[in-house]
Structures are given as C-alpha cells and as structure tokens.
C-alpha positions in Angstrom: -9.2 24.2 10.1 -12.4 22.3 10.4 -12.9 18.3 10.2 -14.7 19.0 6.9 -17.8 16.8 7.7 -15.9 13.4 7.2 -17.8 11.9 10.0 -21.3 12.4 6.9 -19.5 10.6 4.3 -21.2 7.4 2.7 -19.9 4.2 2.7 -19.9 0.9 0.2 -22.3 -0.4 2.7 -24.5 2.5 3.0 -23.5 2.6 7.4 -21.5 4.8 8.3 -20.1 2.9 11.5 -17.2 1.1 10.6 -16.8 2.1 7.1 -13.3 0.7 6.8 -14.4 -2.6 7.2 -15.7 -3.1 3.6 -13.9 -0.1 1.9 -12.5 -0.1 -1.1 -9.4 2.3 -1.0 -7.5 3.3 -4.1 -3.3 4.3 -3.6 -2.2 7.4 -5.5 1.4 7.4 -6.1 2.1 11.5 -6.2 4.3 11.4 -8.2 2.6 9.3 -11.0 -1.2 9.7 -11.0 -1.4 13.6 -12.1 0.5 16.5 -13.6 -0.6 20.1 -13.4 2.0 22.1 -14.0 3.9 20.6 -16.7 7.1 19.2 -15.0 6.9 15.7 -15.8 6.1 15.3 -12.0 3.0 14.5 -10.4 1.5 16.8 -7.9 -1.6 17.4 -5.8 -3.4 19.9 -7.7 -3.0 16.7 -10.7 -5.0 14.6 -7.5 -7.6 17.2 -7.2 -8.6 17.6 -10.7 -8.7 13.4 -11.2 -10.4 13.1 -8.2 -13.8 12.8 -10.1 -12.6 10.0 -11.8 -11.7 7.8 -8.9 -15.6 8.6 -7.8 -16.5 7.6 -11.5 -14.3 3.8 -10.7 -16.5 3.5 -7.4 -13.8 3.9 -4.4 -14.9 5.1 -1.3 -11.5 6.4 0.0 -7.6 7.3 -1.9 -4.9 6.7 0.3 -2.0 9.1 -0.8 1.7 8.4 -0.8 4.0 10.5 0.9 4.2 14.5 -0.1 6.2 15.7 2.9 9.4 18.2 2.2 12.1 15.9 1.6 15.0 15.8 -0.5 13.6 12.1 -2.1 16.4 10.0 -1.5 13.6 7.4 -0.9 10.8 9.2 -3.4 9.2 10.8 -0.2 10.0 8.3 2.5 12.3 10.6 3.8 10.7 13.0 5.7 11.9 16.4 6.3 9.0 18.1 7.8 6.2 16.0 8.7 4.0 19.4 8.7 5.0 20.8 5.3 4.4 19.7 1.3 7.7 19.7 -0.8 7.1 22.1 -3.6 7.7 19.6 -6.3 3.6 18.2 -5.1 2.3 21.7 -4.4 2.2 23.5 -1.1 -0.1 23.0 2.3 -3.0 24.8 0.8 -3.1 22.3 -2.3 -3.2 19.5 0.5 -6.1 21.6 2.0 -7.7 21.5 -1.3 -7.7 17.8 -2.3 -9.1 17.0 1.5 -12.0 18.9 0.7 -12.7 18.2 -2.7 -12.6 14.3 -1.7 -15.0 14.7 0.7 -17.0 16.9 -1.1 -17.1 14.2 -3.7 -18.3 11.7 -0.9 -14.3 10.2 -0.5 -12.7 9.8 2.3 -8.7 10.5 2.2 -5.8 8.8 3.9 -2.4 9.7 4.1 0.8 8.0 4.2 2.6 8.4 7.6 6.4 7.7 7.9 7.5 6.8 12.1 10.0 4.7 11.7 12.7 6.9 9.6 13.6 10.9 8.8 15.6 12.3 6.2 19.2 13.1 7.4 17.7 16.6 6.3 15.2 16.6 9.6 16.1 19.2 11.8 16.4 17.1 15.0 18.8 15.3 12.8 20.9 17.6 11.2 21.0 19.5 14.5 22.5 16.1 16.5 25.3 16.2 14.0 26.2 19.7 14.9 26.1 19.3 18.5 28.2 15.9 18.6 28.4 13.0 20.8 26.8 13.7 24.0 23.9 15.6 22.4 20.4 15.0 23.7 19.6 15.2 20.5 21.4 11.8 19.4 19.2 10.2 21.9 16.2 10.5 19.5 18.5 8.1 17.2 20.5 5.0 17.6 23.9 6.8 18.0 26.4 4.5 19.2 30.1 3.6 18.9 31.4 1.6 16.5 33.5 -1.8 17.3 36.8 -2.5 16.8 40.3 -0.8 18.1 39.4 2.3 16.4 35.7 2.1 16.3 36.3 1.6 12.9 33.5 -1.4 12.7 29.8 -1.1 12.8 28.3 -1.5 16.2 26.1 -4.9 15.0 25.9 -6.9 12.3 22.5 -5.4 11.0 22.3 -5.0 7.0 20.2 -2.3 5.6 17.0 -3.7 3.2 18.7 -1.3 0.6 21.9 -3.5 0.8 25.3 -3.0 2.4 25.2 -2.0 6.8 22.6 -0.6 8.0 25.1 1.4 9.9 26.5 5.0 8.7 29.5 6.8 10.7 29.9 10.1 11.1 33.1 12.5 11.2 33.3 13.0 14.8 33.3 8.8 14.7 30.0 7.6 16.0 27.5 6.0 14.1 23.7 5.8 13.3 21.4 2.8 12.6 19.3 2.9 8.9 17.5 0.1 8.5 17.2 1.6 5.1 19.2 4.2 3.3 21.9 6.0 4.9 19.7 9.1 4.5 16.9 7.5 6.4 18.2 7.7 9.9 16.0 5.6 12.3 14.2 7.2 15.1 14.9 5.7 18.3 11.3 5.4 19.7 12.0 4.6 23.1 12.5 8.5 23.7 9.0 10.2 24.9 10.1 13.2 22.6 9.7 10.7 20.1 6.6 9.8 21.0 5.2 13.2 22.0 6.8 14.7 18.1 4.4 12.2 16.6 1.0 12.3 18.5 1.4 15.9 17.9 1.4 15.0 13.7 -0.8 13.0 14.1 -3.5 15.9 15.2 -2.1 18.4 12.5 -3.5 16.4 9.8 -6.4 15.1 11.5 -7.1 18.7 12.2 -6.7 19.3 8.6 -9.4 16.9 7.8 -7.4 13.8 6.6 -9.5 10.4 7.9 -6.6 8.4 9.1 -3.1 6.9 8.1 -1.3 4.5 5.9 2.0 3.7 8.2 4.9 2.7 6.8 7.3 0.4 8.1 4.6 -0.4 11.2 6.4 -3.0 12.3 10.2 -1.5 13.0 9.9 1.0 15.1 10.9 -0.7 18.1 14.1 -2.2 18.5 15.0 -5.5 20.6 17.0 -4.0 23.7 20.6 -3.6 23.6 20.3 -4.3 19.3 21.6 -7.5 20.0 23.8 -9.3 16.5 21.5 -10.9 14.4 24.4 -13.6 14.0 24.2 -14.6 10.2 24.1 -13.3 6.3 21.5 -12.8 4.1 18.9 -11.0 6.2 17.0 -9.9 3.3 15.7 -13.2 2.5 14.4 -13.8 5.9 12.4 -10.3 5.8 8.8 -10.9 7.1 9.4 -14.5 7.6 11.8 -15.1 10.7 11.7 -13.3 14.0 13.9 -10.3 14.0 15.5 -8.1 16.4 14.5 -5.2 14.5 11.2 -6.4 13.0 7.9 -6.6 14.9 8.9 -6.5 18.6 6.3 -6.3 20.8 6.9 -2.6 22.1 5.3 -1.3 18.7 1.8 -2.5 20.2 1.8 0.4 23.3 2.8 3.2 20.4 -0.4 2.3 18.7 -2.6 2.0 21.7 -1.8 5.5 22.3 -2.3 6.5 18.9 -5.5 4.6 18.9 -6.4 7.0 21.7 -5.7 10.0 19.8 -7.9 8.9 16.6 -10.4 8.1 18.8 -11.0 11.9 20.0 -12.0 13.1 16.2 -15.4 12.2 14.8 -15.8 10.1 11.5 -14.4 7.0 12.5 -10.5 8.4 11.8 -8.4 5.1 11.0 -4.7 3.7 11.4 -3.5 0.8 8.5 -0.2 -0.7 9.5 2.4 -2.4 6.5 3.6 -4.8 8.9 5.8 -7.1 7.5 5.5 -10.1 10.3 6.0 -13.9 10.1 2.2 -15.1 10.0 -1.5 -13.5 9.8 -1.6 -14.4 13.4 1.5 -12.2 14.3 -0.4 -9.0 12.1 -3.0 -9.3 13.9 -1.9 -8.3 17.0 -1.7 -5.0 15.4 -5.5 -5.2 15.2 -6.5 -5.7 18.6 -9.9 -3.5 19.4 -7.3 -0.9 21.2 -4.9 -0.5 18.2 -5.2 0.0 14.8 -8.1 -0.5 12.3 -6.5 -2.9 9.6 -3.1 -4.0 8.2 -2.2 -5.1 4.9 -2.1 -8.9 3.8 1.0 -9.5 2.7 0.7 -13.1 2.6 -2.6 -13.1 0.1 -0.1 -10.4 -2.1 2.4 -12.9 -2.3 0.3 -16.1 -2.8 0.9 -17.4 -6.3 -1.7 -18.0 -8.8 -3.3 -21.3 -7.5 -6.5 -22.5 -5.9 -5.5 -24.6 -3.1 -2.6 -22.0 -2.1 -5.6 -19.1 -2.6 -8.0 -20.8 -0.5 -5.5 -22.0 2.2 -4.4 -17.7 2.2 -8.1 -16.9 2.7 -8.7 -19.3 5.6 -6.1 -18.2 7.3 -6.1 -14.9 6.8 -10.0 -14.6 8.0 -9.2 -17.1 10.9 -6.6 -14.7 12.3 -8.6 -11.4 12.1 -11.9 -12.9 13.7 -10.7 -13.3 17.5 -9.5 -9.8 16.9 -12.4 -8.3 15.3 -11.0 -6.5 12.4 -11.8 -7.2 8.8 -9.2 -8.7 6.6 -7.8 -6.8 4.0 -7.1 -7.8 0.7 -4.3 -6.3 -2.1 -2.9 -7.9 -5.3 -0.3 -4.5 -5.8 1.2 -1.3 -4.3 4.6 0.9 -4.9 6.8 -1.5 -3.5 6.0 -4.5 -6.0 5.7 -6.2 -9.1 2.5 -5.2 -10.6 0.2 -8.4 -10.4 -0.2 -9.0 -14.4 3.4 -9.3 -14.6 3.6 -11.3 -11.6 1.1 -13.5 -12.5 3.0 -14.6 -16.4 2.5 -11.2 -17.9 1.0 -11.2 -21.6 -2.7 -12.2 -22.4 -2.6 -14.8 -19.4 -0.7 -12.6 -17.0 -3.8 -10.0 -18.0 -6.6 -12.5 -17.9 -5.4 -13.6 -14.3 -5.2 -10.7 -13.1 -8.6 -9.9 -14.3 -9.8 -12.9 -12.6 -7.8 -11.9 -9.5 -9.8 -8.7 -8.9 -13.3 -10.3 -8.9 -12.0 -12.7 -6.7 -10.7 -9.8 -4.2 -13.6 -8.0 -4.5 -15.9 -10.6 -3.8 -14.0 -11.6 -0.1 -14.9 -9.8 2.9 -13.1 -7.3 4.6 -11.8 -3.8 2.4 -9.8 -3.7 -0.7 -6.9 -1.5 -1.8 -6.6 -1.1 -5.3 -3.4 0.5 -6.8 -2.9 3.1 -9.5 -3.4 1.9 -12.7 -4.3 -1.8 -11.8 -7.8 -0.9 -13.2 -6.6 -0.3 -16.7 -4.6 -4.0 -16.5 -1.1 -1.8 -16.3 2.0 -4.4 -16.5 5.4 -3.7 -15.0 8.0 -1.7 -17.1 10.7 -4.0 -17.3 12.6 -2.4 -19.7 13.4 1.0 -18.4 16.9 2.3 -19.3 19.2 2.4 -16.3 19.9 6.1 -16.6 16.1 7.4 -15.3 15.7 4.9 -12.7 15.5 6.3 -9.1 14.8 3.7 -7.0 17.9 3.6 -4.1 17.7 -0.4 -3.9 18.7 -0.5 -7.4 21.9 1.7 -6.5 22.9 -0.3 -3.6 24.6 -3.5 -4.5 22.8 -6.6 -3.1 19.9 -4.3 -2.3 16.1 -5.6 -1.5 14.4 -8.0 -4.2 13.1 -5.9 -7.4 13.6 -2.5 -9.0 10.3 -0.8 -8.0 10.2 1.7 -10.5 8.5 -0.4 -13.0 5.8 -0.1 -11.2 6.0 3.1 -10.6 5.5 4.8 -14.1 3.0 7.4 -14.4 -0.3 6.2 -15.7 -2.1 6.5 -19.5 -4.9 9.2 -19.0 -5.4 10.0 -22.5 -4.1 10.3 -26.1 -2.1 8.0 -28.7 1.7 9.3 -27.5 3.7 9.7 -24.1 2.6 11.4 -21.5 -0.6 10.3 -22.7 -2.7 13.4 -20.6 -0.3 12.8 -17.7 0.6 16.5 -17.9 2.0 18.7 -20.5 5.7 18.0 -19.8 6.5 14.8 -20.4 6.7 12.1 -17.7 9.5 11.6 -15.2 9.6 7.5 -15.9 9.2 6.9 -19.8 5.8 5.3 -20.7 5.8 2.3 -23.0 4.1 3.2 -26.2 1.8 0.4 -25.6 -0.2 2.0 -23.3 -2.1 4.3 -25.4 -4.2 1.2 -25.4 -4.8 0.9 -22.1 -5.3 4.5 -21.4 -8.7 5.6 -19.1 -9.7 7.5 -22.9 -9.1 4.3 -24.4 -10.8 2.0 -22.4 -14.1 4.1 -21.3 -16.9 2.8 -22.8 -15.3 -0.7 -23.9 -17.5 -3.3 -22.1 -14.3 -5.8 -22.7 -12.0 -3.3 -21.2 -10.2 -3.7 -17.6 -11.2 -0.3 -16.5 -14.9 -1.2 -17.5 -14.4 -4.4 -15.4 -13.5 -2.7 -12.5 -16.3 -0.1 -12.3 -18.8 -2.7 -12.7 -17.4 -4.9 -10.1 -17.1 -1.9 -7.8 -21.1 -1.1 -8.9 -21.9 -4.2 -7.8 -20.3 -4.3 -4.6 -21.5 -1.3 -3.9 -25.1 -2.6 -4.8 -25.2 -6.0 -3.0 -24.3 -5.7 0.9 -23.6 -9.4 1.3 -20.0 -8.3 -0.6 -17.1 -7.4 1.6 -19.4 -7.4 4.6 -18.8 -10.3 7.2 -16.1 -12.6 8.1 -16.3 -16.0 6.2 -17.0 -17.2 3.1 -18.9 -20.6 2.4 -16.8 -23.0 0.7 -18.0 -24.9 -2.1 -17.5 -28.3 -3.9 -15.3 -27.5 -7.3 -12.9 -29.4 -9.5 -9.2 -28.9 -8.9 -8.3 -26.2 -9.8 -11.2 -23.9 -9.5 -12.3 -22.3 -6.1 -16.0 -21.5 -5.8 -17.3 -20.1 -2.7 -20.8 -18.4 -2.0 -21.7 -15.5 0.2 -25.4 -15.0 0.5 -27.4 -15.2 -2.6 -24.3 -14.6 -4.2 -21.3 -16.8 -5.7 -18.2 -16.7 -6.9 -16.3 -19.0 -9.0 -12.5 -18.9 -10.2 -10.6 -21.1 -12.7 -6.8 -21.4 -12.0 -5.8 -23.4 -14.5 -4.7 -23.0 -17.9 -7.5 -24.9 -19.4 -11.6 -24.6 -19.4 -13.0 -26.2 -16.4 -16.4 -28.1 -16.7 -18.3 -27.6 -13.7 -22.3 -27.1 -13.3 -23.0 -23.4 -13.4 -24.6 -22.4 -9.9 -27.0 -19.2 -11.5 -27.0 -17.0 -13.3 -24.2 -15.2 -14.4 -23.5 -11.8 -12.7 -20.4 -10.8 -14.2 -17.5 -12.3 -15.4 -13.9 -11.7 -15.9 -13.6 -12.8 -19.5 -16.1 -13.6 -22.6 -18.2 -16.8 -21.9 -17.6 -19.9 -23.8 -21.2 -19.9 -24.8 -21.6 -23.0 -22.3 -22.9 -21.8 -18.5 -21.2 -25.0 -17.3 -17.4 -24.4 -18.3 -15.6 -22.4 -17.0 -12.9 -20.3 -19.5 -9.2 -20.8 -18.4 -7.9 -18.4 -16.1 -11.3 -17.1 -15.6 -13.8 -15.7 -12.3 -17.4 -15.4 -12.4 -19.9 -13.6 -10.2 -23.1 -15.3 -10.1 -27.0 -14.7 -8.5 -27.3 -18.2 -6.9 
C-alpha cells in the first residue's frame, strides 16, 4: 500500500499547508451517487467512474459515507468489519481504486468513521453474547443488569434517538446500552482494547491512502461515569442543546488527542472532522483545540432559518469561537441526516431561489464548505415516498428522531428523461420523482440559469480569488433590513432575505449573482445573493 502522493495534491488556495481550512468537500452517499452494476444500489466502482465530474463542479476533496460490511440496519452505520467493503459497494480493491483515481484527479478523499457504535453482527459483539455474563468481552460494551425484582427494567432511564430505550436485554438477562438502534450496540470506550481496536483502523486506511475522517457521532463516545438517570422525558428534543450524560463529555477530548497523534505521523496533512452535536459553537470547539481534530461541522449555521439578523448573529458566533482555537469554521446547508435546504427553506421557486442564494453566501465565508449530493442540481426533499420502500430505522421506531431521512436520500438525476435517469441500469433503490429529469447533470450542463451552472462558477471563482474562504472574519457592512452585505478584500457579497426587492446602492460591479438582475445595479431581487468586484 503506498500513501499515493496525497501530501502533492493542490488546494483551492494553491498552499498546500492546511488545505482543509478553505476546502470545499463534497459528501457521496454510496448508496445514491452511482450504479455500476445494475442493482438499483450505488456502489464504489459508480464513485470512480463519476469522479471526473465532481473535478468538473470544482471540489477539492469527496468525503464518502460508510461502505463497511454490515447488515444496514442503519444504511452502513452499523459496522461489522471496520477493515472490509460489504459487497453490495464493491470489495477492498474498488476502495483501493477510487483512492487513487481521486488523487490522480488532484482530490483528496475522506472517509466516514463510525467509534461510537458496531453492528450486533461485529465479532467482539456477537462473541460477548456467546460467552455470557462475566465475559471480558462484555467489558468492551455497556453490559449491565437491569432494575427491578427480576431485572426486568432497563438499567437507566436513557431513550434511544431512534425512539423507545436505549436499552436491549439479552436471553441470559443482562442488557446493553444503544443510544441508537438495538443493532448498534455502543462501544464502551473506557476499555484500552477499545482504544487500541481503533488507532489500529485508523492506520489501515490511512495506509491505504485515504486523507482523513468524517466521525460520526464524535461527541458520544464517552459516557458520564456510573450512566447516571437522566431524570425526565422527551430527550430527543433536548439533543444538541442541553448538557447530557451521554453527549459531549469531556473524556472524548483525550481519544482525539491520541488520534491527533496518529494522523500526525502520515504526510499530506491527514485530517479528523467531528459531527458533534454540542450545546454552543464554543462547546464544538473544544474539539478543535491545535492537539485534536482539524474541523467540526456547524450545526448551528445548518439549522439557522432563512433570515439576516439570525444569519449574521450564526456567523459571528460561529467565527468568534473557532479563532482562540485556530481552526477554520465550517460551513453546510445539507447532509444525509436532513431536510434538504430548498425544502427547508419553503420549497418551490422560493425554497429554490433561497437556496441558491444560500450557497453563494456559504461559499463566500471563510473557513471550508461541505457540499452534499445533489445540492448542486437545486434537488428538493422527496416528501412523498410510499411507506413500503422507505428504510430509514427512525421511521420504524415509534416516537423516533425528528424527520424520515430518506427523502433526502434518493439517488441523484445523472441523465435522461425517465427514472433511474443514468443512475445505473437497474432501476433505483428509492423512487425518483419524475420531475427530476429537469434537474438532472445532462439537463442542466451548459444552462447558464441552471443550479449546477451556478455552482461551478461559484466554485471557479473561489478557486480564482484567494481572499474567498481564506481568513477568519468578514467585514460587516451597512444594509437595509433584511439584506446582509459583508466584504472580504476587494470582494463583496450581498444577500436579500426578504420576500421583496431591496433598494440598496450597488457596491461594484457585479461578479456573479444567484438569480437574473432586475436590470437596476441598485436593487436587489428578492431572495437573491450577489458576488461583487468592490
């Protein structure tokens, strides 16, 4: 296995220190970006072959969601072999392949990491079961008997973000903490076999080329000690915005400082991006101390609603609490677990034209930018999908999480007026809306008006001008309510939030803008954002 030159690659910036501070890193969903073999199922020979394309848009880097063996209870976030593919995506060779066809192509590749959670299929698992209480092997889970005269009650009041306990029991009577499906047994991280198991996984794939991690769930892995009651209901709703005994515990910090110390021995500037779900961009960025990882995902800019003082008030604070860290803020507007943006945002023509808007205005902040399948082609939610294909657990667990993520999970439009529309030969396994042969990538290329077209100018540009995503502020200035206008360099950007055209005196000359002038420099279309030479 060799590193495959990653430490040569380019970056948006043209430096090749620190190229994950600007990046702009596109999320394949396996299952959904590519078929080649004609089973309605994405794979990573699909990957490869598209991978030209996602040069074409102007990424520098494709993070990939999970293609470990599992049995997809949780569509892949169920491992059962950290170090092998499940056929459905291919085989270890395939894995081999897209690594070095990425980086042949000048992208770098990251790949999703599951720590928290196994499949009840993992080995260590399934052999704890067999051996019974007592094992050693239960110590690398939360095994523990239940409450109650019989042990017939689970041993805290913990609810799984899938709904229901987030406690299983087994025949010979104990039980086993999920903090999300029952197949998803939580690793008890406190063990160094734990700990050792994962360090090791990390160097397989970082021997195999790959140039650092998404990882899921960054924030649970530690538990609070003795896994105290959390003492009332509705837990869900309090996700990400109350302290936790399960969530974000200070113990997750010395797990990443060693695995900080293993990225650190590869060349290429190898990189660790946490999900961390925690109360406040202060609390994330703990995560991001110079020992720790390289960047976390803003959740609170995702979920900020479409308005300029809440937008501006997300941006402050979310640059304020990376500087005394040093790490660069990142910015996302979708991902697997979500309501696509256009839909969030009112869906339709204005749920479109936000959305529109919303990119420029990501692109033009500083820090990186993830950018999720099919939110270049302006891609809405499914809402409609019939009950019988769906596949997401929450939506078979009663009072599961918020949102049936499936919708945004259908495979994209490549080409072609009827489903699978260049998908793959076989169909799709989520039905695509007959609407999207409009918004395929054949459809689009080549339509200056189109989304696609939008975003691979936008990425050109940023590309082109250094003063985008580099640095950590933005210069504020004067605009009617409403619109946010901030400049960066010679450079400005200007958004409209409202539903109506905004006067406002134009400050250059216009760049690029999300939707057709009104003919007037000095107003601003509804819903609108405009890059401009200032």
């Amino acid at each position: 296995m060799t590193q495959h030159l990653a430490e040569t690659l380019s970056t948006a910036s043209g430096t090749l220190p620190g190229w994950w501070r600007e990046a702009v890193i596109y999320q394949v969903y396996p299952r959904s970006f590519a078929d080649s073999n004609g089973d309605g199922m994405g794979d990573l020979e699909g990957i490869r072959t598209r991978l030209p394309y996602l040069k074409e848009l102007g990424v520098d880097a494709v993070w990939l969601s999970p293609f470990y063996a599992s049995p997809q209870a949780d569509a892949g976030y169920d491992v059962a072999d950290y170090r092998a593919i499940d056929p459905m995506f291919g085989s270890l060779h395939d894995a081999d392949a897209v690594i070095r066809e990425a980086h042949a192509l000048g992208l770098r590749i990251i790949v999703d990491l599951v720590p928290n959670h196994c499949s009840d299929q993992h080995e260590w698992f399934k052999q704890a079961l067999r051996e019974g209480p007592g094992s050693p092997l239960r110590e690398r889970f939360h095994f523990r008997p239940g409450q109650g005269e019989n042990g017939e009650l689970p041993p805290n009041d913990w609810e799984s973000l899938f709904g229901g306990p987030s406690w299983t029991r087994v025949a010979d009577g104990e039980w086993y903490l999920h903090l999300f499906a029952s197949e998803q047994p939580d690793f008890n991280w406190e063990h160094p076999a734990v700990q050792d198991e994962f360090r090791s996984i990390l160097r397989f794939w970082l021997d195999l080329g790959t140039d650092g991690f998404r990882i899921d769930v960054a924030h649970g892995l530690v538990k609070a000690p003795g896994l105290p009651d959390l003492g009332r209901s509705e837990q869900l709703k309090l996700l990400g915005n109350q302290v936790l005994p399960f969530f974000d515990q200070d113990g997750v910090h010395e797990i990443y400082r060693s695995w900080r110390t293993v990225l650190d021995e590869y060349a290429g500037d190898r990189i660790g991006v946490a999900e961390a779900w925690t109360p406040s961009a202060e609390r994330t960025a703990l995560y991001l101390r110079p020992d720790e990882l390289h960047q976390a995902f803003n959740f609170h800019y995702l979920n900020t609603g479409w308005d300029a003082d809440a937008l501006r008030a997300a941006i402050d604070d979310s640059l304020d609490a990376m500087r005394p860290v040093g790490a660069p803020t990142t910015w996302v507007l979708s991902n697997h677990d979500v309501v696509r943006h256009v839909t969030r945002y009112g869906g339709g023509e204005q749920g479109l034209a936000r959305a529109r808007a919303a990119a420029l205005l990501m692109l033009a902040l500083p820090g990186s930018a993830y950018v999720y399948q099919g939110e270049e082609l302006g891609l809405p939610e499914v809402t409609d999908l019939p009950d019988e294909v769906r596949q997401d657990p929450s939506f078979f667990k009663e009072n599961g999480q918020e949102g049936l993520r499936d919708g945004c999970r259908v495979p994209i439009p490549w080409s072609g007026t009827e489903a699978p529309y260049g998908f793959g030969d076989g169909g799709s396994w989520l039905p695509q809306p007959a609407a999207w042969a409009g918004l395929s990538v054949e459809a689009q290329t080549g339509d200056p008006a189109s989304t696609l077209e939008l975003y691979r100018t936008a990425l050109r540009i940023r590309r082109e001008r250094p003063e985008l995503g580099a640095g950590d502020a933005v210069e504020w200035l004067p605009a009617p309510a409403g619109v946010l206008a901030f400049r960066r360099g010679g450079f400005v950007c200007t958004v409209n939030t409202t539903g109506e055209p905004v006067r406002m005196p134009a400050p250059g000359t216009v760049l690029l803008a999300s939707t057709d002038p009104a003919g007037d420099a000095d107003l601003l279309p509804a819903d609108s954002a405009v890059w401009w030479l200032g």
